[in-house]
Backbone bond lengths (Angstrom), bond angles and torsions (degrees), N, CA, C in turn:
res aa  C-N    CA-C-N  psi(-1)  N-CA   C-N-CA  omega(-1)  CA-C   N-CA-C  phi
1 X - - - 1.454 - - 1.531 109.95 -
2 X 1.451 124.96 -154.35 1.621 96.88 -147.96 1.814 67.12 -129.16
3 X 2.008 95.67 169.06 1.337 93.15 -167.97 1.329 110.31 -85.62
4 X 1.037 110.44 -165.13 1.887 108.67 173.23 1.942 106.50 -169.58
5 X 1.053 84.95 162.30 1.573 93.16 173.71 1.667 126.46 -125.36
6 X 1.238 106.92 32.03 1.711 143.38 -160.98 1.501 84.60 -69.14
7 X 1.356 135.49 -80.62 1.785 125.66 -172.46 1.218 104.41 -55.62
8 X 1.274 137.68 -38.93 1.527 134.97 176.42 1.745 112.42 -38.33
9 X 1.706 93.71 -62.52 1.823 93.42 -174.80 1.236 101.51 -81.70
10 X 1.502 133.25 -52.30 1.392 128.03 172.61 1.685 113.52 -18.01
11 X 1.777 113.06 -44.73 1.704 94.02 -148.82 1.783 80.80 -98.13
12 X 1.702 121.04 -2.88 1.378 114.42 174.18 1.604 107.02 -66.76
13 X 0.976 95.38 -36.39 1.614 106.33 -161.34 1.551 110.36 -72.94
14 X 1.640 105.74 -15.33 1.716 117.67 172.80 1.429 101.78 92.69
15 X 1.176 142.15 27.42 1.539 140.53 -138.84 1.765 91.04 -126.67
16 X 1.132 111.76 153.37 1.471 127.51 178.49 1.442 87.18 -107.92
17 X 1.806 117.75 169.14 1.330 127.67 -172.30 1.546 100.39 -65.83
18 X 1.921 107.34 -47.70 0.937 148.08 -162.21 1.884 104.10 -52.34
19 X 1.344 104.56 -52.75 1.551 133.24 179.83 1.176 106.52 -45.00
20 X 1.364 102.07 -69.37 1.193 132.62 -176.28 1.616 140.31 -39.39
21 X 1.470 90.57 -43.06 1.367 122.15 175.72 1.345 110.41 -95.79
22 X 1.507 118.23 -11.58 1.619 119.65 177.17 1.733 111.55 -77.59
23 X 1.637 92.22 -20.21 1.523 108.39 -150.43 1.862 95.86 -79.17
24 X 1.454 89.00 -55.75 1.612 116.47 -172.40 1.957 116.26 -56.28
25 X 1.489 88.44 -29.14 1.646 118.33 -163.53 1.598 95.79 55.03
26 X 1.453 108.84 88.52 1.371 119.05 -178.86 1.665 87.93 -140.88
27 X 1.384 114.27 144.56 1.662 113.87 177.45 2.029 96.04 -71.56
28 X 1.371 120.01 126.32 1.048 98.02 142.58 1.833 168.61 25.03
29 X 1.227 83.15 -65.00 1.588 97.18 -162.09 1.953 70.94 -112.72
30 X 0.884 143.51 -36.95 1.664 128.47 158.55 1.700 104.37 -24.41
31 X 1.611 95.24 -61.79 2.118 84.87 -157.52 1.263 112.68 -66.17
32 X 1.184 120.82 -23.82 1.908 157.91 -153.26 2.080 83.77 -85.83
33 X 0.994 82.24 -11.20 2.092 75.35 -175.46 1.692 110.89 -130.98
34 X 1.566 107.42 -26.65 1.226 99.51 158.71 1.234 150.98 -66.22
35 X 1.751 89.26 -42.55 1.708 112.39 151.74 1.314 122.83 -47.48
36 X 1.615 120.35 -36.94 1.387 117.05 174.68 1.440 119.97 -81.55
37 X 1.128 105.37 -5.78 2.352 126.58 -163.70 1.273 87.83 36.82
38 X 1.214 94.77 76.60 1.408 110.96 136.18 1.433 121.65 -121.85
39 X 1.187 123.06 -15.70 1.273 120.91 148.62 1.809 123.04 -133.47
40 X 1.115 123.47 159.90 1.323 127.29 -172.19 1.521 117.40 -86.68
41 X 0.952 106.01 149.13 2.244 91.72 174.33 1.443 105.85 -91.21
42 X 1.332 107.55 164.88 1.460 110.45 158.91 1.705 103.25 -86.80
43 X 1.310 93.59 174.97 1.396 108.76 -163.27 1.819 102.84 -60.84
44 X 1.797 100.57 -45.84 1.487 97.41 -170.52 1.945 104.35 -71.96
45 X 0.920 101.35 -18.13 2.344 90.41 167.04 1.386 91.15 -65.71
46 X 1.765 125.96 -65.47 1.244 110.36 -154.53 1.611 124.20 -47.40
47 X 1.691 113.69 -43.73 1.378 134.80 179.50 2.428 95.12 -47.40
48 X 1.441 83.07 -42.47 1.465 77.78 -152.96 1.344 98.96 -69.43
49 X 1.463 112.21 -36.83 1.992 115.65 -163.65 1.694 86.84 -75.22
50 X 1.019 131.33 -12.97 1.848 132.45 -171.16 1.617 110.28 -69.10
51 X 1.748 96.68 -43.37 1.057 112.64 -155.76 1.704 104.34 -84.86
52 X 1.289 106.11 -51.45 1.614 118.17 164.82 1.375 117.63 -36.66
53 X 1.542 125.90 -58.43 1.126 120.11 -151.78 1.894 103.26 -100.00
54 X 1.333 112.57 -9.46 1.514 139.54 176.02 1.304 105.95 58.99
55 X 1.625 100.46 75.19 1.398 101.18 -177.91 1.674 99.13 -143.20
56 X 1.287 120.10 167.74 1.794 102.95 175.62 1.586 105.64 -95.19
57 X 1.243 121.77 177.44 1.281 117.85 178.40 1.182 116.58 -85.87
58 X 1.676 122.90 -11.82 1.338 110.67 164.47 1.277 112.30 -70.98
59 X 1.522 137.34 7.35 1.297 136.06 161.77 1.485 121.27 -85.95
60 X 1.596 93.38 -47.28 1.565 88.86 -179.98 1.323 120.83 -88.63
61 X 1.428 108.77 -1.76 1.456 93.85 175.81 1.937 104.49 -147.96
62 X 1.486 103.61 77.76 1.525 126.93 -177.01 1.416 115.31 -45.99
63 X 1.080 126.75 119.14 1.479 122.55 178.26 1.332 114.38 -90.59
64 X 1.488 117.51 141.20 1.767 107.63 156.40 1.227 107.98 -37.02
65 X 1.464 115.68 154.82 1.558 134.98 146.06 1.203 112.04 -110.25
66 X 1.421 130.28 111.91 1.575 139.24 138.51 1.391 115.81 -47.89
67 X 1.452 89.15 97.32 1.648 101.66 179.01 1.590 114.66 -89.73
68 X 1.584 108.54 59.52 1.190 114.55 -172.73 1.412 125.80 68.19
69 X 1.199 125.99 -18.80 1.944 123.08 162.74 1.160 104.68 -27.02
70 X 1.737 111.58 135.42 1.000 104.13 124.01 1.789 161.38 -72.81
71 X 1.317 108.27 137.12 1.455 87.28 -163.77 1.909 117.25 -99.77
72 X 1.367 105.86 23.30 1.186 112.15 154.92 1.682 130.72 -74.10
């Protein structure tokens, strides 16, 4: 699953998983799995965990860059 940096700002932000997910209205055991990528959010968690922790999502959730490789 893809990486993320969700416990990073979460534990900046002073936030319990628990907190966190009260804030976002995300179940719990959701952030507890995102943080691990094991599962992905939909767009409306991402907007919401974005908005909570006041960060953009190109922060919290960093993509590879293909720096031109080929991938053959």
């Amino acid at each position: 699953m893809e990486h993320n940096r969700l416990k990073e700002y979460r534990e900046k932000a002073g936030l319990s998983q628990t907190e966190l997910a009260w804030r976002a209205r995300v179940a719990a055991q959701n952030i507890s799995a995102i943080e691990r990528g094991t599962l992905s959010p939909w767009p409306k968690v991402i907007k919401a965990l974005v908005k909570v922790l006041k960060v953009t999502e190109a922060e919290l959730f960093p993509r590879e860059i293909d720096h031109g490789k080929d991938s053959n």
